[in-house]
C-alpha positions as CSV (number, residue, x, y, z in Angstrom):
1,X,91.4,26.1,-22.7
2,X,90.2,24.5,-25.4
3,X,90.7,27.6,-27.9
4,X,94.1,27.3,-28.9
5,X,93.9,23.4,-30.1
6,X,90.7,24.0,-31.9
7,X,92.6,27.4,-33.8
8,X,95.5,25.1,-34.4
9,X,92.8,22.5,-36.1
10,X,91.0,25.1,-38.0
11,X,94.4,26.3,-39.8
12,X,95.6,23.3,-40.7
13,X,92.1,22.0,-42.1
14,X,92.2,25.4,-44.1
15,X,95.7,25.3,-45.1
16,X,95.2,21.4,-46.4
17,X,91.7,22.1,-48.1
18,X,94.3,25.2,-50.2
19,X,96.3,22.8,-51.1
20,X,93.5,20.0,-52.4
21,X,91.3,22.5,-54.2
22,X,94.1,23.8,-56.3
23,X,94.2,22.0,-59.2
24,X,97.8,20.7,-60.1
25,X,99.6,23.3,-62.0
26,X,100.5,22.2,-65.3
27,X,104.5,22.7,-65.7
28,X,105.9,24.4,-68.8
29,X,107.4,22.3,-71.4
30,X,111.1,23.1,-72.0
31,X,112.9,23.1,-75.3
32,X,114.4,19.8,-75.1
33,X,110.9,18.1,-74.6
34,X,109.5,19.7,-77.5
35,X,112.1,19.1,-79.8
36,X,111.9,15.4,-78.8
37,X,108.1,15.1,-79.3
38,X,108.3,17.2,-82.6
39,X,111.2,14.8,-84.0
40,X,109.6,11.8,-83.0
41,X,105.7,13.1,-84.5
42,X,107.6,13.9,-87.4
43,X,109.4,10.5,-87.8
44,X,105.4,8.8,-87.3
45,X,104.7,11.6,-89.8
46,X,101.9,12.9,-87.1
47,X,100.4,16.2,-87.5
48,X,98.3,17.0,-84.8
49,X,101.4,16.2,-82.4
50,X,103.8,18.3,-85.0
51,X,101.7,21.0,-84.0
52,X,100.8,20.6,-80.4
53,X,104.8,20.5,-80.1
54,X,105.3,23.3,-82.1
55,X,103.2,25.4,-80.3
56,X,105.3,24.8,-76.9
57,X,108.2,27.0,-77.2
58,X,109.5,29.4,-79.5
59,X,110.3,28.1,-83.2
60,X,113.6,29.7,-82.5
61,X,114.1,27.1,-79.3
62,X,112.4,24.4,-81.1
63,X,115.2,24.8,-83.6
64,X,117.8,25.0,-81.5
65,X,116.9,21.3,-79.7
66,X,116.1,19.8,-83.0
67,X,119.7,20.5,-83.6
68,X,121.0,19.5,-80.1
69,X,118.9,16.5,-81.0
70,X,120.2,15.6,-84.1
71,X,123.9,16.3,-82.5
72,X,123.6,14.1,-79.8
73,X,121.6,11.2,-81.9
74,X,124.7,11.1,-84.8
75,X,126.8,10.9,-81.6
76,X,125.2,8.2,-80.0
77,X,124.8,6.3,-83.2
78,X,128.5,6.8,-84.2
79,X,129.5,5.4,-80.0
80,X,127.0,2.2,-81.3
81,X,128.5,1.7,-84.8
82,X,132.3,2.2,-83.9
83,X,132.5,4.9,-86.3
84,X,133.1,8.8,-86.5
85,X,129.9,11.1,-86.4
86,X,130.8,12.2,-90.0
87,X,130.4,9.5,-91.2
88,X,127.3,8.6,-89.7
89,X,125.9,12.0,-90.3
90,X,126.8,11.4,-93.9
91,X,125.2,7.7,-94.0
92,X,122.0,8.8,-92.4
93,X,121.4,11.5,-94.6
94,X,122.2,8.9,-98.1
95,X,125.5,11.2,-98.7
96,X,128.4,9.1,-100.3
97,X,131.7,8.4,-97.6
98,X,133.6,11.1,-97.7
């Protein structure tokens, strides 16, 4: 009688016991989070994060969302300024107007 309720019990303590002794898997970083911690370590010229970021994906990837960064940063800034994102791109990088 009282076998079934007491099976029931033991599979859900076991099950829930699973689930609390696995540590919290540590998610993968994606491209777009390392370019953005390697951009901004760089701007606070900090190495040790430089590196940590670096490490995360492939320097190929990190490449790529340094770039993705910079494009949607010069785009953002030129939305703020009211201007074209030449001519911020050119201004942030000391180049004369063009």
């Amino acid at each position: 009688m009282f076998d079934r309720p007491r099976k029931t019990f033991a599979r859900f303590l076991t099950s829930t016991r699973a689930a609390a002794s696995s540590a919290p898997q540590e998610r993968p970083h994606n491209l777009f989070e390392a370019a953005a911690v390697y951009v901004s370590a760089r701007a606070e010229d900090d190495q040790d994060r430089i590196d940590e970021a670096a490490g995360w994906v492939s320097p190929e990837a990190l490449s790529f969302g340094v770039s993705e960064l910079a494009c949607r940063a010069v785009i953002a800034l030129a939305r703020e300024r009211d201007e074209s994102p030449r001519t911020v791109a050119r201004a942030l990088l000391g180049l004369p107007a063009a």
